[in-house]
C-alpha positions as CSV (number, residue, x, y, z in Angstrom):
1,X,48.1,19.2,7.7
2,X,45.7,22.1,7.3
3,X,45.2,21.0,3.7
4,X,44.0,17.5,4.7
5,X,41.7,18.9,7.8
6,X,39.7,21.1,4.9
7,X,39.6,18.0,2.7
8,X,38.6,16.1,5.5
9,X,35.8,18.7,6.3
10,X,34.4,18.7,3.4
11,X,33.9,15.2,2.6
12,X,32.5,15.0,5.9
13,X,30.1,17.9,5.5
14,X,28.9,16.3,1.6
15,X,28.5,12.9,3.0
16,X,25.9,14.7,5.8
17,X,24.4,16.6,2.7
18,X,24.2,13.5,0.8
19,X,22.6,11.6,3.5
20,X,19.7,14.8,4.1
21,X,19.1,14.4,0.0
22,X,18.3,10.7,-0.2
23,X,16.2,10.9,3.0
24,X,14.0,13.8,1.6
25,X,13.9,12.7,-1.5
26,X,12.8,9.1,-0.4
27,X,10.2,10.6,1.7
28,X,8.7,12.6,-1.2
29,X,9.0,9.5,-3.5
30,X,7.1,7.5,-0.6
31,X,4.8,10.1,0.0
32,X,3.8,11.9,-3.3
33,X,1.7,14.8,-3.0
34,X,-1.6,13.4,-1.3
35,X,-3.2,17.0,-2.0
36,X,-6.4,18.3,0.4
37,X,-9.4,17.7,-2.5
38,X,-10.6,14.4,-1.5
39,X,-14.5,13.8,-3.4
40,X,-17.6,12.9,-2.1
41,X,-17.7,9.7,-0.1
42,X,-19.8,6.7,-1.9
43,X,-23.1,5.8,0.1
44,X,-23.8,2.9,-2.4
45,X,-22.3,-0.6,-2.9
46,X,-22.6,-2.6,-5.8
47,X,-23.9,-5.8,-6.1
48,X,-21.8,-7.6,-8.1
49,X,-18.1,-7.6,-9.6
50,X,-19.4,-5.2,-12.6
51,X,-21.4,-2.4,-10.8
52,X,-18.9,-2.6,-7.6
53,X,-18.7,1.2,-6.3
54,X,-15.2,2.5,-6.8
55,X,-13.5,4.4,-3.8
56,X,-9.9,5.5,-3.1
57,X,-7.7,4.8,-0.3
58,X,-8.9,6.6,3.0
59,X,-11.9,7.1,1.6
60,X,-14.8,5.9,3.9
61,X,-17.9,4.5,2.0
62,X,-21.4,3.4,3.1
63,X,-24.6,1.8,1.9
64,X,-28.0,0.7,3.1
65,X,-29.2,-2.8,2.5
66,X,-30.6,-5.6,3.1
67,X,-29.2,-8.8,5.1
68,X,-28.8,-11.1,3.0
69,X,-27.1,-9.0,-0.2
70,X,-23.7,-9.3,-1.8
71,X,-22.2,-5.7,-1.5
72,X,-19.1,-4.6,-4.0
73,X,-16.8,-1.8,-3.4
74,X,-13.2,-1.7,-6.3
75,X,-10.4,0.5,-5.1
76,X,-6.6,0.4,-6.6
77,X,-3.4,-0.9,-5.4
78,X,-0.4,-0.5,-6.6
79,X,3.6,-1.6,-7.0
80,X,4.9,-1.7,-3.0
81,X,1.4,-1.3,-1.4
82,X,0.1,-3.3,1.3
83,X,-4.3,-3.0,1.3
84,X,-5.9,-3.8,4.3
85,X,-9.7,-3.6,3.8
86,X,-11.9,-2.4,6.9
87,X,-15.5,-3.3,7.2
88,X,-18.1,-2.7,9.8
89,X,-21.5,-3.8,10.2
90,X,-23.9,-1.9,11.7
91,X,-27.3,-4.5,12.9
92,X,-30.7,-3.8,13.3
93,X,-32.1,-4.1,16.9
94,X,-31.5,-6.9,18.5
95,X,-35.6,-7.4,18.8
96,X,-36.0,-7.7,15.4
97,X,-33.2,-11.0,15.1
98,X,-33.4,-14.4,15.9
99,X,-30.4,-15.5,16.4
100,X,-26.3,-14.7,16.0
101,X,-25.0,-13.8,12.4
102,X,-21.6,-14.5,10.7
103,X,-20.3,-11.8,8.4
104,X,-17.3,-12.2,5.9
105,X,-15.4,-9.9,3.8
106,X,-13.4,-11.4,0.5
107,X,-10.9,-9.5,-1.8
108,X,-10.2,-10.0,-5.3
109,X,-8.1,-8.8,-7.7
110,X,-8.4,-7.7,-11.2
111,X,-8.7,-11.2,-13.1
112,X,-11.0,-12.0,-9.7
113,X,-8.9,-14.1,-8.0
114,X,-9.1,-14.3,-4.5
115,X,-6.5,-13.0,-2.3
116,X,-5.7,-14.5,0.6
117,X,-5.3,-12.2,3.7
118,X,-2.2,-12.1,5.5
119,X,-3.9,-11.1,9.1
120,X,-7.2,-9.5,10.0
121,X,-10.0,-10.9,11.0
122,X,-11.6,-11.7,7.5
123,X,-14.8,-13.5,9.3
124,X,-16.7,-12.7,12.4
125,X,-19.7,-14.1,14.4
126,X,-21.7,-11.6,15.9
127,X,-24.6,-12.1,18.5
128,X,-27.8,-11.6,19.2
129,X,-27.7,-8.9,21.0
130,X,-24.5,-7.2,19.1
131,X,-24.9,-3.9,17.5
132,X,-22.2,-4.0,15.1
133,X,-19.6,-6.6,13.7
134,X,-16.2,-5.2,12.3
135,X,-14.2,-7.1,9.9
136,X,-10.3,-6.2,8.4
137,X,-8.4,-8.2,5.5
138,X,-4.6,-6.8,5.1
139,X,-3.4,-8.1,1.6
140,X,0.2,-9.4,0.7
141,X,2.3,-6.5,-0.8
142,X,1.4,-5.8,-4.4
143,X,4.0,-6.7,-6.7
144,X,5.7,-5.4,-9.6
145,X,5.0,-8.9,-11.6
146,X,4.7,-12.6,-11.1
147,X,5.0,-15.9,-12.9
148,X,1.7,-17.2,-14.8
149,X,1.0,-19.6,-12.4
150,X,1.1,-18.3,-9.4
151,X,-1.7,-15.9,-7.6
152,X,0.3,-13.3,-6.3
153,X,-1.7,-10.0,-5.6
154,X,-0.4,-7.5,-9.1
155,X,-1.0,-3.6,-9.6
156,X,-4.4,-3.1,-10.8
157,X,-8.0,-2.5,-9.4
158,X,-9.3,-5.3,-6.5
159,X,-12.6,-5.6,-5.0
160,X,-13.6,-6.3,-1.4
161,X,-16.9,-8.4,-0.9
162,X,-18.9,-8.0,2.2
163,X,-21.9,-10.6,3.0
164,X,-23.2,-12.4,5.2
165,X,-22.4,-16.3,5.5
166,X,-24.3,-17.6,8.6
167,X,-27.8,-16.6,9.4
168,X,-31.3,-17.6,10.8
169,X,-33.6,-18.5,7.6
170,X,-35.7,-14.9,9.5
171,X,-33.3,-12.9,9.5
172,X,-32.9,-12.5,5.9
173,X,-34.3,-9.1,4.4
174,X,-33.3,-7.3,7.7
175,X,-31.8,-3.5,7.5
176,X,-28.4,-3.1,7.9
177,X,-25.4,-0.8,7.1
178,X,-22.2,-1.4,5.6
179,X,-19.3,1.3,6.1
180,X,-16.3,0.2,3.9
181,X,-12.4,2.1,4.2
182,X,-9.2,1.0,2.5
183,X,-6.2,1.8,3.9
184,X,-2.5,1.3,2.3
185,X,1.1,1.1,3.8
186,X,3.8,1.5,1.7
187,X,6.4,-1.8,2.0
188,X,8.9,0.3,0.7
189,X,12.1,-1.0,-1.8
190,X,13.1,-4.0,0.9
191,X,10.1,-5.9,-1.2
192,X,10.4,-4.5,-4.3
193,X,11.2,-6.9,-7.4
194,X,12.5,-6.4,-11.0
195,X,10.1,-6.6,-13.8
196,X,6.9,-4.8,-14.3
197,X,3.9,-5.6,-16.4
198,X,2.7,-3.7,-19.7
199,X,-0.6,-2.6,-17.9
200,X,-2.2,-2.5,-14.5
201,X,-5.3,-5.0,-14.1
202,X,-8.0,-3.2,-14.9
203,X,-11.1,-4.5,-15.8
204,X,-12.8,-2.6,-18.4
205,X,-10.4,-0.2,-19.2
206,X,-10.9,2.0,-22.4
207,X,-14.8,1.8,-21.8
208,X,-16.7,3.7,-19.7
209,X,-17.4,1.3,-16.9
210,X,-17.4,2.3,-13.6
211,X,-14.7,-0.9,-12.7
212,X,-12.2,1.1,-15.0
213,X,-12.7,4.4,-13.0
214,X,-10.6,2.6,-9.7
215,X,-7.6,3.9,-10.3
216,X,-5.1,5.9,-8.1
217,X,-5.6,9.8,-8.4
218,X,-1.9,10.3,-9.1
219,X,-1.7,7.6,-11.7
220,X,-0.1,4.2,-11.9
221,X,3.8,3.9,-11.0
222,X,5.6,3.1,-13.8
223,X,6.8,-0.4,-12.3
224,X,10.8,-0.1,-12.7
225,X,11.5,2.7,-9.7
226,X,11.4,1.8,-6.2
227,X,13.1,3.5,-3.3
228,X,16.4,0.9,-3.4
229,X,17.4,3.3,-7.1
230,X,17.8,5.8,-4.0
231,X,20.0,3.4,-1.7
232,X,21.7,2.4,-4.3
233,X,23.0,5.4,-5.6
234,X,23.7,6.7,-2.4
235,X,25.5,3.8,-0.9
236,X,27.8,4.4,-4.0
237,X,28.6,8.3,-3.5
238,X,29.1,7.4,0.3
239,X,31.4,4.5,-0.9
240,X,33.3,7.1,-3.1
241,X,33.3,9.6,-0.3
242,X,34.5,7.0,2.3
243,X,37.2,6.2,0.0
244,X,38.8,9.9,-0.1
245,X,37.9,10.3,3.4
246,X,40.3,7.3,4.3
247,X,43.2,9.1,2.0
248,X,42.8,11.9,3.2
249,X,43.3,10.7,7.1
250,X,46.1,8.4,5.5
251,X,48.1,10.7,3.1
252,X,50.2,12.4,6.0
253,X,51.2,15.8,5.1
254,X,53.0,15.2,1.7
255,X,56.1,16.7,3.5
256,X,59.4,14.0,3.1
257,X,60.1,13.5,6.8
258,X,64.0,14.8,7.9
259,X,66.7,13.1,8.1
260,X,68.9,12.8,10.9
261,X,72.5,14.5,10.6
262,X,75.5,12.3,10.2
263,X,73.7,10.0,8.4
């Protein structure tokens, strides 16, 4: 019996050690090293697809301009992240308007394709009187690859477009600032697909445009790992251990059990 208490013992004390591995090491997977060096914030936008600014993820941009202009930001997502793109408007005096204002904020990804936004609100009217309008678009989770024809959102650079849509003929040429942030959630391996494709979408790359310098400071994933590798694995090992736990409460002592005399 002691034999099978210490084989019981230890499979129970490597399953907890298994269990404390895949946990840190799927948080460090998750997680990466986000590192304390973030660079200068943008205070420009572009004006179209091929001059749009390039930020990272957290990183909070803003521009002066006019009412009235198309304003370009490109940031990267990649496999298992979930975008959501924050704008805020910040109006001239209310003096100086003539009437409410409706402000819209598109994203598109590296072929520029729209993407649709799964909540937020991607459109807002704001009033006279209002001093700012804020304005959110949270993308589907980016994918590892997808079939030709359909338009899901793919690893690669994406661009969020701010403008206004609705607006007294006056009003046009007004000051205004745009403040821009991109934030990312990580879906994790429950969405994760097989598959990957041969390069991110990245418009320009090999060149020297500024589209091609959106990319995520620790690189592109490679498109085949994903956090169920970890679950995988481990739910095998556990399996295994389980297994020799269950002999090991089964086996009985290995001692032949005694036989009544006279028989």
């Amino acid at each position: 019996m002691r034999t099978t208490r210490v084989l019981l013992r230890t499979c129970l004390l490597a399953g907890a050690a298994l269990l404390a591995l895949t946990g840190t090491a799927g948080a460090a997977f998750a997680d990466g090293d986000d590192g304390d060096d973030k660079s200068a914030a943008p205070t420009e936008a572009g004006t179209s697809f091929r001059t749009a600014t390039a930020i990272q993820p957290d990183q909070e941009a803003t521009a002066e301009a006019s009412t009235g202009d198309y304003l370009y930001w490109s940031f990267p997502a990649d496999i298992g992240q979930r975008p959501t793109v924050h704008a805020t408007v910040k109006l001239p005096g209310d003096a100086a308007r003539h009437g409410d204002s409706t402000w819209r904020v598109d994203v598109y990804d590296g072929l520029r394709r729209h993407q649709a936004c799964r909540y937020g609100a991607q459109s807002r009217t704001a009033a006279q009187d209002a001093d700012t309008v804020e304005l959110s678009c949270t993308l589907r989770t980016v994918r590892a690859w997808s079939e030709p024809w359909a338009n899901d959102p793919l690893p690669g650079t994406y661009y969020a477009r701010l403008t206004v849509t609705g607006l007294k003929a006056d009003d046009l040429g007004l000051p205004m600032r745009a403040e821009a942030l991109v934030t990312s959630s990580d879906a994790g391996g429950a969405t994760a697909v097989d598959g990957a494709l041969a390069e991110p979408l990245v418009p320009g790359a090999g060149t020297k445009s500024q589209a091609a310098s959106s990319a995520p400071e620790d690189g592109w994933a490679s498109g085949w790992w994903s956090s169920r590798w970890l679950w995988t694995a481990g739910g095998g090992v556990l399996g295994a251990l389980a297994g020799i736990g269950g002999y090991c409460l089964t086996r009985g002592s290995g001692r032949p059990s005694r036989v009544p005399a006279g028989i």
